[in-house]
N, C-alpha and C positions, 0 to 999 in steps of 0.2 A: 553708482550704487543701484538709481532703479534699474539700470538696463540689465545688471547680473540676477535683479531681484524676476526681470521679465524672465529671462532665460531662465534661471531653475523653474518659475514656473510651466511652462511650457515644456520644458523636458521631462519636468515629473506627469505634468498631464498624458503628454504621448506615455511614457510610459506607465502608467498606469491602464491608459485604454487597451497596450495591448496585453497588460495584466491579465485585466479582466474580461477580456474579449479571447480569451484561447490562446492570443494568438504569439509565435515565437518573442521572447522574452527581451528587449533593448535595453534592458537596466536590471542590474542583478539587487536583490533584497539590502545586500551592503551596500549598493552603492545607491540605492532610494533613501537607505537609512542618512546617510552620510549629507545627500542632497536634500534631501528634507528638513534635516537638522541646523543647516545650512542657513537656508531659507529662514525657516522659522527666528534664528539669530537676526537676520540682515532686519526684517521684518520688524522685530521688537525694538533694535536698534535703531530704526529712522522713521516708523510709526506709518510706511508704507505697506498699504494690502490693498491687492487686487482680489476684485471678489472671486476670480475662477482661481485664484490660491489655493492649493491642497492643503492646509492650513487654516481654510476659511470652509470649508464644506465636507460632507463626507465621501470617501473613495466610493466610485460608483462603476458599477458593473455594468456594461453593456448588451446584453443580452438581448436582442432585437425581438418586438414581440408587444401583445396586447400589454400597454400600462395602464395600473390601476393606484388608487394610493393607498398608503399605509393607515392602520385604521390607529395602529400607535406607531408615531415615528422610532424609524431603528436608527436610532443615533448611534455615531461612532465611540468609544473609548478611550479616556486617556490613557496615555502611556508613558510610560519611566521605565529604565536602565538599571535603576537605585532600590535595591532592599528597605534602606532606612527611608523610602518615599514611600513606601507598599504601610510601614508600619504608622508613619505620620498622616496618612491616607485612613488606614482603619479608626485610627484616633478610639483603641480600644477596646471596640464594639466587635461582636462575634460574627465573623468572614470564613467564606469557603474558598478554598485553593483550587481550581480546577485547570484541565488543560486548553492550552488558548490554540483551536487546532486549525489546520490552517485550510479554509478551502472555501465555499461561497456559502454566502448567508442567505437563510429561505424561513421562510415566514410561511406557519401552516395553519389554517382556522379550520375548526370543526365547531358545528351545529347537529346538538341533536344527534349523535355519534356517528355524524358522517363528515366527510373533508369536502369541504365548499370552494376550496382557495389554498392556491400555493404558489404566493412570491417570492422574487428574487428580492433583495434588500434594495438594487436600484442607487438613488440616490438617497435614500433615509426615509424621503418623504413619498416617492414612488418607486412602485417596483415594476420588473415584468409578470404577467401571470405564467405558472408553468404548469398550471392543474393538470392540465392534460397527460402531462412527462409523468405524473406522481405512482401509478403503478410500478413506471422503470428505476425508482429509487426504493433502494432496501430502506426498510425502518419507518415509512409513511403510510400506515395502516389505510384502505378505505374505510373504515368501519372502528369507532375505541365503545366498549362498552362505559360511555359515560351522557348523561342526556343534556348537559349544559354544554355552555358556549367554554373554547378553547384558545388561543392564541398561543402558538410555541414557536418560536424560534429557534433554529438550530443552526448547523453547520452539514452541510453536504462537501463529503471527503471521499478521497480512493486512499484505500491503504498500500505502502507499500510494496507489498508481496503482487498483488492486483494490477498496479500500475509498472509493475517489472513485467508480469506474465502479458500484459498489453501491449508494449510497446516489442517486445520477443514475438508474438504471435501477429501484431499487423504491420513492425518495420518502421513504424512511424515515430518521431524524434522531440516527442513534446517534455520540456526538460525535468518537470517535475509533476506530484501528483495533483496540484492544484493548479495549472497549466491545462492539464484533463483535462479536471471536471469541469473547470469554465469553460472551456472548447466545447466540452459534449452537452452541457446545458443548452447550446447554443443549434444543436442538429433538431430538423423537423422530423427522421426518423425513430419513431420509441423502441425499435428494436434494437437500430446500433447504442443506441442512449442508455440501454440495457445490458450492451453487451462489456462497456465501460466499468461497471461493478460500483457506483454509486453508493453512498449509503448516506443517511439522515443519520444526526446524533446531534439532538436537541441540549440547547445548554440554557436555556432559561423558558417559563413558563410565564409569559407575559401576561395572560389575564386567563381566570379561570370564577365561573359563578359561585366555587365554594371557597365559603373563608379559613383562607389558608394565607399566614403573613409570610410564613418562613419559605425561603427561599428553596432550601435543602430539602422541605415537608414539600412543596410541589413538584420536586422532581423525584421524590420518592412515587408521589402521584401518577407521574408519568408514566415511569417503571412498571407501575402497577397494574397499570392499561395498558400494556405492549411495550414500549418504546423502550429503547437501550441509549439512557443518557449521560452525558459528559464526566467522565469518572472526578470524581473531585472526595475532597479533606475539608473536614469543616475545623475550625482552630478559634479555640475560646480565649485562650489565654495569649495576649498580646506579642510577650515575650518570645512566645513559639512562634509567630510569624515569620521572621527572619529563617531561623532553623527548619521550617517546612516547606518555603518555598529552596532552597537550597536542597530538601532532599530532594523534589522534584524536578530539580534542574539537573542534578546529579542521574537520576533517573531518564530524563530524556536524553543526558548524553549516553548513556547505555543503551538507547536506543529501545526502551517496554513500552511504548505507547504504539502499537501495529501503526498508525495512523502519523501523517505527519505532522506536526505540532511547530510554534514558530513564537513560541512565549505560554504565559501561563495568564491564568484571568481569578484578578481578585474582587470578591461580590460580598456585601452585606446579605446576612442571611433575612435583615429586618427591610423585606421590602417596602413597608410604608414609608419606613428612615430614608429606604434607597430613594425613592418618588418624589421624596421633599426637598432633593438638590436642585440647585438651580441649573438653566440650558446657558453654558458658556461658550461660544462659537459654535461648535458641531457635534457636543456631546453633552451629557446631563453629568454635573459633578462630583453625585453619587450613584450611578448607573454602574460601576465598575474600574475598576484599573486595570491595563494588561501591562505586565512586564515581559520587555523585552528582552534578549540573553544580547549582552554585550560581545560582538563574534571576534573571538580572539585571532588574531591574522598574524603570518610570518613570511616575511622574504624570501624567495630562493632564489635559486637560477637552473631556469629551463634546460634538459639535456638532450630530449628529445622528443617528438610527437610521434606514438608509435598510433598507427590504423586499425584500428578492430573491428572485422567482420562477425557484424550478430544481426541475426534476422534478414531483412532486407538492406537495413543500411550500414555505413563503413563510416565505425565513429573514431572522430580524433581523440586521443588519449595523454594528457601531458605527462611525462616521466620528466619530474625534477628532484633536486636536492633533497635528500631527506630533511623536516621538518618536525617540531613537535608541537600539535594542536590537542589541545582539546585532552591530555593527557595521555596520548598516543602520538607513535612519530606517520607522518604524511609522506609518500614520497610520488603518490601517482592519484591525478583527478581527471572524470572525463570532462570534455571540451562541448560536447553535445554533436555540434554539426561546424558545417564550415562556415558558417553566419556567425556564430558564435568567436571562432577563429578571427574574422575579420572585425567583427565589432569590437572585439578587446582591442586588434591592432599587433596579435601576435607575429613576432620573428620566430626564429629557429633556433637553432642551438646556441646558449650563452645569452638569451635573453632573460632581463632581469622582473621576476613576476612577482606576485603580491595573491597568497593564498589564505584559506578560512576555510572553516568546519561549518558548513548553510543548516541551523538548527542544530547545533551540536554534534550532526551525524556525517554529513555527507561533505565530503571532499571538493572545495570549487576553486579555479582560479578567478580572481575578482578583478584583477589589473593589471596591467603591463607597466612595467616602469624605467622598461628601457629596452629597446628591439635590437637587436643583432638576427644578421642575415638574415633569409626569404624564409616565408613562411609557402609550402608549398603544397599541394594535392595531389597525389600518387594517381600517376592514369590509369594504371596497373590493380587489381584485388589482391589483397596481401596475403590472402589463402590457397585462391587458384590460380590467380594471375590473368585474371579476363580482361579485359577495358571495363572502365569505369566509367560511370556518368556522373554530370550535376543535375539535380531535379530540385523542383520547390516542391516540400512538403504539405500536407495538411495544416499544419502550424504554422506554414508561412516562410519555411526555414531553407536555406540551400543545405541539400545533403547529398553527400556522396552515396551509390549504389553499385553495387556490382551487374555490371548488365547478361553473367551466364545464372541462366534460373537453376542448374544444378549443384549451384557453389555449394561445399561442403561448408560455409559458415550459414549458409539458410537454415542449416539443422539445428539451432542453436534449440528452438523450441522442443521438438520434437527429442532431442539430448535430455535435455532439460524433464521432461517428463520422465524420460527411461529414469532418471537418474533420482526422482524424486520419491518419499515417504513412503508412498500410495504404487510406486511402480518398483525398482530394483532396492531401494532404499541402501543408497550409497552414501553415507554422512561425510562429512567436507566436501566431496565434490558439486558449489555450489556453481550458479552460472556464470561468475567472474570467473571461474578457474577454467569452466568448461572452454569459457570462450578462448580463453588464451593457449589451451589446448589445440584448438582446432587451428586456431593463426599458427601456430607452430606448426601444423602440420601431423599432431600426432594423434589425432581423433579424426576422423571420417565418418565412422559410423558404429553401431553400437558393439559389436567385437573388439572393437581398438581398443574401447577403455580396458577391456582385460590383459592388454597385452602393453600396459606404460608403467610395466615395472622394469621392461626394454629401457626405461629412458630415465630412471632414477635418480641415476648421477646428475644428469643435464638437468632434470628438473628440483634438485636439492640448491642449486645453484642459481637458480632464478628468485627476481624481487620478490619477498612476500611469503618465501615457501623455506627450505633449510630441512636437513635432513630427520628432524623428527618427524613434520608436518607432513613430508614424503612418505616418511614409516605408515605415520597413521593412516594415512589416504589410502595407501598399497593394501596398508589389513581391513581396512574399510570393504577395500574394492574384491578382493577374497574373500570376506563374510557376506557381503551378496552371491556369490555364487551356487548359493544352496539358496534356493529361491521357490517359493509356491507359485504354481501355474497359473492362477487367478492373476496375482503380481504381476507375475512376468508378460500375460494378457493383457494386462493393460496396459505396461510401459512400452508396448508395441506401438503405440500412437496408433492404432489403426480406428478411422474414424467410426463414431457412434458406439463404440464397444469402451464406456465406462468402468469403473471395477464393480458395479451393479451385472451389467450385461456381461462382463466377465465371469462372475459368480453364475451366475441363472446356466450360462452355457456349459459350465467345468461342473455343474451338477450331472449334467447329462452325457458329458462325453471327457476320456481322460485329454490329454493336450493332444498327444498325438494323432487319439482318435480324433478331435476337433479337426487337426490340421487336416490328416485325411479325409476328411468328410466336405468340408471345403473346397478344399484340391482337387477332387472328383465330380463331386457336382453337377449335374446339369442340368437343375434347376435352383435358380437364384435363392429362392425361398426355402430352404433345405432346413431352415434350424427355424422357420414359420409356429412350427408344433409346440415350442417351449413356450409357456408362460411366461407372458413379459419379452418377448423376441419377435418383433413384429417383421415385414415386407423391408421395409427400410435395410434395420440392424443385420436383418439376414444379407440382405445382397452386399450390403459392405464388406460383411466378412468373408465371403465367398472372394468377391473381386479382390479383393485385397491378397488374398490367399493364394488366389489364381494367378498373380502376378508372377513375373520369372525374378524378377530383383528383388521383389518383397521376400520368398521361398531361398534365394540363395543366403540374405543379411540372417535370414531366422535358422538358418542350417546351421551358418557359420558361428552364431552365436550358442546355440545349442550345446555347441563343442566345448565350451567355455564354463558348462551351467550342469546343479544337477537340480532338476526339477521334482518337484514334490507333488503329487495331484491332491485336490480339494477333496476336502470329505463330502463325502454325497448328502450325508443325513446326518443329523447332531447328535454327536455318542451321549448325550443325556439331556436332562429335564430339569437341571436345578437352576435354571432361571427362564422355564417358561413361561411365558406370559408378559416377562418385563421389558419395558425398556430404559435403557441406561446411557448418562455420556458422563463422558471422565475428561477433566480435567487436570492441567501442572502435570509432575511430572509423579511416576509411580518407583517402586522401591524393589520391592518382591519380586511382580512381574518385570521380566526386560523392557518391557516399553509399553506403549499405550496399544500398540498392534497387537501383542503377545496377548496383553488380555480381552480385547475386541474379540479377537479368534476363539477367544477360551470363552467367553459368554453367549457367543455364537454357536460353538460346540455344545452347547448346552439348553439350545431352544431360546435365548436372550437376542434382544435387539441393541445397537448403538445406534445411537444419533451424534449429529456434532453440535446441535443448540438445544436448549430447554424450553420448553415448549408445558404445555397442560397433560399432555398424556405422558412426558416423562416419570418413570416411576424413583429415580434415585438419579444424583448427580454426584459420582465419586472425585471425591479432594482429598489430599493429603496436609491440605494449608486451610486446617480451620479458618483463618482468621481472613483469608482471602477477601480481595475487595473485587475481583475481576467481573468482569459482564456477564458472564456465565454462572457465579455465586448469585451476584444483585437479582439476576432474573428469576434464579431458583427461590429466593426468600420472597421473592414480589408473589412468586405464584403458591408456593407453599410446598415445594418441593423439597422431602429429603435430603441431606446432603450425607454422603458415608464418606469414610475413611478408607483405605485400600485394606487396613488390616480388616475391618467391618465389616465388607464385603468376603474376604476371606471366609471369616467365622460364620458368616450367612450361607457364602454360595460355592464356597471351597475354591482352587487352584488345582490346574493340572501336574 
């Protein structure tokens, strides 16, 4: 028994270091849960504990670097599986529900309203210092208009959407978004550290000079000063505990929290109650509870590993039996890389697997449970057909790559933007679809998407899709074709030319004329004279323009489109002076664009966050709890209605 009690130790320690150190992943979150859990029994049962026990100490982040210690130890939390543990837990007493999100714990102090220190949590009792990094993270003010002493601890997370657009734009196979960001905490340079999309979102106010008990009143506090903290539900009444964290579990399997989540965190609102518990192994007893989502798992059997070229690397993809998780059926999860393939111990077709919903959302295989035939690596690109390589990744990981740099799956990024909001705005075609477009063969480049009504039938017949889903994609991909120049400018991927530089330039010249002006050129700086179009943006666009391949994709696309040009100057005044951002969804207008445009036609400004100089932030959901309401009420901003705004500033 001790020698099984040595082994989980040591397997959960390795992996936890390479948890927390970046680096590719040796144990999946179920199966840490499962071995820990494990542990913990053998443990209680023979009254053996080794002090480096994960069980006896708190997980600790490796982050190489100046250590300092904690001025309040971050102890870790207990946690439960159990509802009716959350409410025997509160014993009563008025608790807030917030989201337990998943990514590295950092410890911020301010003096005097400046930020002095910014640790990593370490081992509870020391951390690493990262002050230096605190610029490259969103939400870490230098400066809070407050003059006492501060202590906040948060959570440093990448959101989904960030951590897709990351891994498409540098090829690199890090499996999830808190994989990242411990990776990139871990980089000396603050630009790449910046280029990661980082964010702080504080979930407790550990000490603050003014006397504030409530827990929920201090992070209003925080709000109030900048910061954008941990959305939570404060619940008085005992009986609702059960029923509110089930709404919110309900809610993260729908997947509304941007950010990845991996259980929920229950907190007394009466922090002196909280302070008064006692320290039991590696947590205080009234510090918090996190509940963990029990991950509901199902059998299948493996049909086959199809290859998918996106970005630079060629990911394995398992296609097995349909399943039903999570209230949806399963029938396809990626594999990451070939590390991942081998560490499971995966065979081929007719191997028996063991899959789960990781946070109620994302599709993983968790185990093998029985191999049949080779599991094998294609030497071949499943797109172009180049030779293939093995490389070790950044993260540590064996991944396959395509070794021709013009593979039409490198596009995925550059797709990916045509195809996005801000460029063509093509609804369903998201980058899973994209990508499986292009393994087929029937996307190359941006013309093609106009021409996969070609392949409707084949493609109503593929996993996933069926012929309405084909319908709508098709009318989707036809109501793009009347597209504004600015739009269609930017989904050009052509470097430095944003839909900002888009706009500044379609003031001055129709597209066409752009193109020609470009295209003739002989000198780089040609569009130098605009406002806001510096030496840089101009030779980009020249070069870019000047290109013979660039000039044929944009002809051929052309054919496809009928372009609209930008208004030069704002056909009116009725909301000059303001600025505005809108939130959730609109009713009247078609969408949040249609009215951006129309505010803009009018001498108005949009932004995307609230800030002090916003003049109104339009909602159609009074009652809204979102980051963008909370920050508006913190600063004292407006909130309208769409009809409100109507009756104020009219519609076109």
């Amino acid at each position: 028994m001790e020698e099984r009690i040595r082994r989980l130790i040591d397997t959960l320690n390795a992996a936890s270091a390479a948890y927390y150190g970046g680096k590719s992943e040796i144990m999946t979150d179920h199966e840490w849960d499962e071995a820990f859990d494990e542990l913990a029994r053998l443990e209680n049962e023979t009254g053996i504990r080794f002090p480096d026990s994960p069980t006896q100490r708190v997980s600790e982040d490796v982050i190489p670097g100046q250590e300092e210690p904690h001025e309040y130890p971050a102890l870790s939390l207990q946690k439960t599986k159990s509802p009716a543990d959350l409410v025997r837990w509160a014993g009563g007493k008025s608790v807030w529900v917030s989201w337990k999100e998943d990514g590295l714990t950092l410890v911020a102090t301010y003096e005097r309203g400046r930020l002095i220190r910014l640790l990593t949590r370490g081992n509870g009792v020391v951390g690493t210092n990262l002050t230096h990094l605190a610029p490259c993270i969103a939400g870490i003010p230098d400066t809070v208009p407050e003059n006492g002493k501060l202590v906040i601890r948060g959570e440093a997370v990448i959101s989904y959407a960030d951590f897709d657009a990351f891994l498409l734009e540098s090829g690199e196979d890090y499996q999830n978004p808190r994989n990242l960001a411990s990776g990139s905490l871990s980089l000396k340079d603050p630009a790449e550290v910046r280029r990661r999309r980082i964010r702080f979102i504080p979930f407790t106010l550990v000490h603050t000079d003014r006397n504030i008990i409530s827990w929920g009143e201090r992070l209003d506090l925080l709000d109030s000063l900048g910061f954008t903290t941990v959305e939570r539900e404060k619940v008085d009444d005992p009986e609702a505990l059960e029923r509110t964290v089930k709404k919110w579990s309900d809610r993260a399997e729908k997947g509304l929290s941007p950010f990845p989540v991996d259980g929920l965190v229950i907190t007394y609102d009466d922090t002196v109650y909280a302070e008064g518990g006692t320290v039991t192994g590696h947590h205080r007893t009234r510090g918090g509870i996190a509940f963990k989502w029990a991950d509901e798992s199902a059998d299948t059997v493996l049909r086959q590993v199809e290859w998918s070229c996106a970005a630079s690397a060629i990911t394995p993809v398992a296609l097995f039996d349909p399943v039903r998780l999570e209230g949806t059926t399963v029938s396809r999860a990626t594999l990451h890389n070939v590390s991942e393939c081998r560490r499971l111990g995966l065979g081929g077709a007719g191997t028996r697997i063991r899959v789960i919903k990781a946070n109620k959302i994302i599709p993983k295989v968790v185990a093998v449970l029985g191999a049949e035939g080779v599991f094998s690596v294609p030497s071949s690109c499943p797109v172009c057909g180049s030779a293939t390589v093995l490389s070790m990744s950044a993260s540590g990981a064996e991944t396959l790559r395509c070794t021709f740099e013009g593979c039409p799956g490198k596009k995925i990024r550059k797709l990916t933007r045509f195809v996005s909001k801000s460029g063509m705005d093509i609804d369903g075609l998201s980058v899973q679809t994209l990508v499986r477009l292009i393994n087929l063969g029937w996307v190359r480049e941006y013309r093609d998407i106009y021409t996969l009504s070609g392949h409707a039938s084949e493609m109503a017949v593929l996993d996933g899709f069926g012929e309405k889903s084909v319908s709508n994609l098709l009318s989707a991909i036809d109501k793009s074709r009347e597209v504004s120049a600015d739009k269609l400018l930017f989904a050009l991927n052509i470097p430095l030319c944003g839909s900002e530089v888009a706009r500044l330039l379609l003031k001055h010249y129709t597209l066409e004329g752009l193109i020609a002006a470009a295209s003739e050129a002989e000198d780089s700086s040609v569009f130098t004279g605009i406002d806001g179009i510096g030496p840089e943006k101009s030779a980009s666009m020249v070069t870019w323009m000047k290109d013979e391949e660039n000039r044929r994709s944009l002809l051929d696309l052309l054919k496809e489109l009928k372009v609209t040009e930008t208004e030069k100057t704002p056909s009116g005044e009725k909301c000059s002076g303001l600025t505005f951002v809108i939130t959730g969804d609109v009713s009247v207008f078609r969408n949040r664009a249609e009215m951006k445009k129309y505010i803009e036609s009018q001498g108005g400004k949009v932004t995307g966050s609230v800030t002090s100089k916003t003049s109104f932030l339009i909602s159609n959901d009074a009652a809204s709890g979102s980051e963008k309401s909370r920050k508006a009420a913190s600063l004292g901003v407006k909130v309208i209605s769409e009809d409100e705004f109507i009756s104020s500033y009219g519609k076109p």
